[in-house]
C-alpha positions as CSV (number, residue, x, y, z in Angstrom):
1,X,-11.5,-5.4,11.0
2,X,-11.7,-4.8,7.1
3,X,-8.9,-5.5,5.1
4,X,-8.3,-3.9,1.4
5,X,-5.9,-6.0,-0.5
6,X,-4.2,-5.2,-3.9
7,X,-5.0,-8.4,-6.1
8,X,-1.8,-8.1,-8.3
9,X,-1.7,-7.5,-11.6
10,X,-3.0,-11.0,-12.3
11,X,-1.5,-14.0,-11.8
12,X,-2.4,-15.8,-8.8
13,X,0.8,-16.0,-7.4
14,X,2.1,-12.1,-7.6
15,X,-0.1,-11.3,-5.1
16,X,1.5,-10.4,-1.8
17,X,2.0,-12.8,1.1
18,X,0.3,-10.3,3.0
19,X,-2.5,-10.3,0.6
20,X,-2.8,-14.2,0.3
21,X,-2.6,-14.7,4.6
22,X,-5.7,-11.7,4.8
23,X,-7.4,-13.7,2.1
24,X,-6.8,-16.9,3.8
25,X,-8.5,-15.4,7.2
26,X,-10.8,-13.6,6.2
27,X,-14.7,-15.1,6.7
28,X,-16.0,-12.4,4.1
29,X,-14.4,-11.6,0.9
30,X,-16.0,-8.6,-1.9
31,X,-13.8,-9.2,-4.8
32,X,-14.2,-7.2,-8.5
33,X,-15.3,-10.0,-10.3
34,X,-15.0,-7.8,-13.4
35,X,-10.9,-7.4,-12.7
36,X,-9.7,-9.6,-10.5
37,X,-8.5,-13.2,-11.3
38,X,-11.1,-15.8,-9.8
39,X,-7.9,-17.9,-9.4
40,X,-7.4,-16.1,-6.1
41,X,-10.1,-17.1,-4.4
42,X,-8.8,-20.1,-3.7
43,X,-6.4,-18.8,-1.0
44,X,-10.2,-18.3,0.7
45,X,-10.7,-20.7,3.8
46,X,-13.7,-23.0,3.7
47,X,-17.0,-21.6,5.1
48,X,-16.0,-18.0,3.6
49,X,-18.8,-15.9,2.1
50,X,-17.8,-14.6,-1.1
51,X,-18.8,-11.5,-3.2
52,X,-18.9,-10.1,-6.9
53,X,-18.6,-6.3,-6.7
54,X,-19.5,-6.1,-10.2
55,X,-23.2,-7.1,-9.3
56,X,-23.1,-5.5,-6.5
57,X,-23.9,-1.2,-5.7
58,X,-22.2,0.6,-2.9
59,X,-24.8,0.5,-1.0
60,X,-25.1,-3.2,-1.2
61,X,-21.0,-3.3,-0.3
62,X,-21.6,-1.3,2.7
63,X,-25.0,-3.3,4.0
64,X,-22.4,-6.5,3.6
65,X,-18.9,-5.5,4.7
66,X,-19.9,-1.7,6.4
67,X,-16.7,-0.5,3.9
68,X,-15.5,1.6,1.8
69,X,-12.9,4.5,3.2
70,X,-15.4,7.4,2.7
71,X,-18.1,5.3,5.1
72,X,-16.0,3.3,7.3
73,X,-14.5,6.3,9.5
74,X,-18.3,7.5,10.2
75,X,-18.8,4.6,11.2
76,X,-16.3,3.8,13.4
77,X,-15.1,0.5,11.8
78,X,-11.0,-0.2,11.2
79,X,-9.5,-0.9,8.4
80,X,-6.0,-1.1,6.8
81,X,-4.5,-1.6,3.1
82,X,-2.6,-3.9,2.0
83,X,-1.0,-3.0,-1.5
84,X,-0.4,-5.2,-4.3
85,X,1.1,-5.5,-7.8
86,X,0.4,-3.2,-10.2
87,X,-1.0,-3.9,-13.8
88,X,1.6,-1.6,-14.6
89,X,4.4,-3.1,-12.8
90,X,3.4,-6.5,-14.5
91,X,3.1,-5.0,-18.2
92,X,6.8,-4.0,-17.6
93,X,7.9,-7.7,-16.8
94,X,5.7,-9.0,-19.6
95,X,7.0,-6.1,-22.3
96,X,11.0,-7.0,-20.8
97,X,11.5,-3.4,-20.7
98,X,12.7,-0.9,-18.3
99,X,10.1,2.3,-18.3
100,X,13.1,4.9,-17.3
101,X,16.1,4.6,-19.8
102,X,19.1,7.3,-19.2
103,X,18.8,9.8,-22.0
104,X,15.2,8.6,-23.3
105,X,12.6,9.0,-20.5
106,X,13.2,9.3,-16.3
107,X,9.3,9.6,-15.8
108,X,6.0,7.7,-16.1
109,X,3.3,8.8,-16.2
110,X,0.0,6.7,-14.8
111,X,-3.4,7.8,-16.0
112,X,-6.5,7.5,-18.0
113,X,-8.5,8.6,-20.8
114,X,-11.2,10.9,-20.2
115,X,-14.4,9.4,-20.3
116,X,-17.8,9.3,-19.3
117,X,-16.0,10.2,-16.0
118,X,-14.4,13.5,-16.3
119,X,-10.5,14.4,-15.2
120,X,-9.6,17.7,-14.5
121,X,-8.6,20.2,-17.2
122,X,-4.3,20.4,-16.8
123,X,-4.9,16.6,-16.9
124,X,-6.0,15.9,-20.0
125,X,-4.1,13.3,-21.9
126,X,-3.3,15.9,-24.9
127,X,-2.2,18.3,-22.2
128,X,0.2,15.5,-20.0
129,X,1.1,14.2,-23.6
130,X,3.3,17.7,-24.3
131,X,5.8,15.8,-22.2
132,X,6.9,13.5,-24.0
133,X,7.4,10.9,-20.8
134,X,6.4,7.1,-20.8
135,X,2.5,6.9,-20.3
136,X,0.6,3.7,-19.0
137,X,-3.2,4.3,-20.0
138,X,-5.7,2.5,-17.7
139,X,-9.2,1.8,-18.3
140,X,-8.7,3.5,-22.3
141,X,-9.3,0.4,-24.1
142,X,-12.6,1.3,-25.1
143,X,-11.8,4.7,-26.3
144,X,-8.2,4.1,-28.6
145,X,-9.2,6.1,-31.3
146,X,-9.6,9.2,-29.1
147,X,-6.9,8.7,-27.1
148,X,-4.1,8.2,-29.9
149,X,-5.5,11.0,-31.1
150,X,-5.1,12.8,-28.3
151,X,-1.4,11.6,-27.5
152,X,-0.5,13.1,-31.3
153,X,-2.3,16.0,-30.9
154,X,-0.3,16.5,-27.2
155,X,2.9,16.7,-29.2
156,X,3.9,12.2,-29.4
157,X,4.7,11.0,-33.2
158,X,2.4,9.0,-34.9
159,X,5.4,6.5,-35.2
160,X,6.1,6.5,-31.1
161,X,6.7,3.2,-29.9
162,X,3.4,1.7,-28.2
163,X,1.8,-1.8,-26.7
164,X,-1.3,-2.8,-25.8
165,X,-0.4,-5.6,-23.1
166,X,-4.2,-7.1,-22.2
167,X,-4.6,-9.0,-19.0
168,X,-0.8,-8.4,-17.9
169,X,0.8,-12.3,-16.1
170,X,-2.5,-14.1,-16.8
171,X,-2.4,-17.4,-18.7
172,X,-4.5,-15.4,-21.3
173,X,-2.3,-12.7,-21.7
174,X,-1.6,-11.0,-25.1
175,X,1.1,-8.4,-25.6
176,X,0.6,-6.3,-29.1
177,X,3.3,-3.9,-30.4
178,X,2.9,-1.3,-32.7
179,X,3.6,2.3,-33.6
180,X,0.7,5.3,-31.3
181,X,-0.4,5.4,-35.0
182,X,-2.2,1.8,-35.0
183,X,-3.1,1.4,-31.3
184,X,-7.1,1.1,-32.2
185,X,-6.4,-0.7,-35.4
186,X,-4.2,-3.0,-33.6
187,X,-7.0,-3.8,-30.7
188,X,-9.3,-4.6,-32.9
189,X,-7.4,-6.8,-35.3
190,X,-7.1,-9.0,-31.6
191,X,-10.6,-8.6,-30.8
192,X,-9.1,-6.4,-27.5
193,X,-11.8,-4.6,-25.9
194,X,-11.1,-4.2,-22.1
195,X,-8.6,-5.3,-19.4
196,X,-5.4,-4.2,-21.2
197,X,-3.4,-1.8,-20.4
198,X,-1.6,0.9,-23.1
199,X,1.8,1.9,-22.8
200,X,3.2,4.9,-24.8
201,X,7.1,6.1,-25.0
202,X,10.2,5.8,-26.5
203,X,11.8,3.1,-24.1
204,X,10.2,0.9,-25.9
205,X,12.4,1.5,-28.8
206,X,16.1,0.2,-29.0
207,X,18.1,3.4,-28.0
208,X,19.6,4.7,-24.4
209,X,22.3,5.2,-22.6
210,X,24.0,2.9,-20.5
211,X,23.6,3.3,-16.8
212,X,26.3,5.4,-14.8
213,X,25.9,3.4,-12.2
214,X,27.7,0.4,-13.4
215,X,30.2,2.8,-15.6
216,X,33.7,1.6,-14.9
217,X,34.4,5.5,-15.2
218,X,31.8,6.2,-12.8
219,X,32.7,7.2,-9.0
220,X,29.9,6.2,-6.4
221,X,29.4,6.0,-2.9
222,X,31.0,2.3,-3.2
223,X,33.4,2.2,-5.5
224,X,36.0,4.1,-7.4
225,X,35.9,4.4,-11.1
226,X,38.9,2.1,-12.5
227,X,39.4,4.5,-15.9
């Protein structure tokens, strides 16, 4: 039986207790040494045989573990997934801020800067940019200049509200606030170069609405509005 647990966004302890249990049983582990926190291997038992993906091909996954999704049904092996905590759930917490504010944005966006790998056309960050909703930017660090310039060519202003929040909940973690404008200026003034993630949208400024739900004027399903 093969196991594929979400690490968290980081620290040690927002992994699952799912996660931690597998981990804990488990006789093999393959790990991405290049994004995961080593910190978490030491829910592994004693005696298990552990794995760097990073120095590792596909092929050389498969001849250890006999994984991946697209090889393990062929193969007849099981597996399940066990899901963790996003990076982008944890950039939230570090930032303090909600990403869906009444009146300012009520969508995020999760996505990437094209790359060496390709996305497809109607996903293009200038094209998803015309929205105007919160964006979280994955795997981008290395291509800021593009991708702000992208984002202002998709419709955001240069002066939209933006962080770069690198390794989000580990002990190392840097937040870095600035306007869309300086988002490459800003990495490399902090010597930022991977492992971040980039968040784009107006909640991060100081304006909304307050919540209907809470509204002493507002009726719900338990409770009557008292003005």
């Amino acid at each position: 039986m093969i196991h594929f647990v979400g690490a968290g966004c980081g620290a040690p302890d927002l992994i699952t207790v799912r996660g931690a249990r597998l981990l804990s049983e488990a006789d093999v582990v393959i790990y991405a040494g290049s994004l995961v926190n080593p910190a978490l291997l030491d829910y592994c038992k004693e005696g298990c045989e552990i794995h760097d993906s990073a120095y590792m091909t596909l092929e050389e996954v498969i001849e250890t573990m006999k994984e991946q999704f697209d090889a393990l049904d062929p193969l007849g092996i099981e597996y399940d997934v066990c899901p963790g905590v996003s990076a982008f759930s944890g950039a939230a917490a570090s930032l303090k801020a909600e990403y869906t504010l009444p009146n300012v944005s009520q969508t995020v966006m999760i996505t990437r800067m094209e790359g060496r790998t390709p996305v497809p056309d109607k996903e293009k960050i200038r094209s998803l940019a015309q929205h105007q909703t919160t964006m979280c930017l994955f795997l981008s660090t290395g291509l800021l200049e593009g991708l702000q310039a992208e984002l202002m060519a998709g419709g955001f202003s240069p002066d939209t509200p933006a962080a770069i929040v690198y390794k989000a909940s580990w002990p190392e973690e840097k937040i870095v606030r600035c306007r869309l404008c300086e988002i490459a200026q800003k990495a490399t003034e902090n010597h930022i170069t991977k492992t971040a993630l980039i968040v784009v949208g107006y909640f991060l400024g100081d304006n909304y609405d307050r919540s209907k739900l809470y509204d002493p004027g507002f009726t719900t399903e338990f409770r009557e509005a008292t003005k």
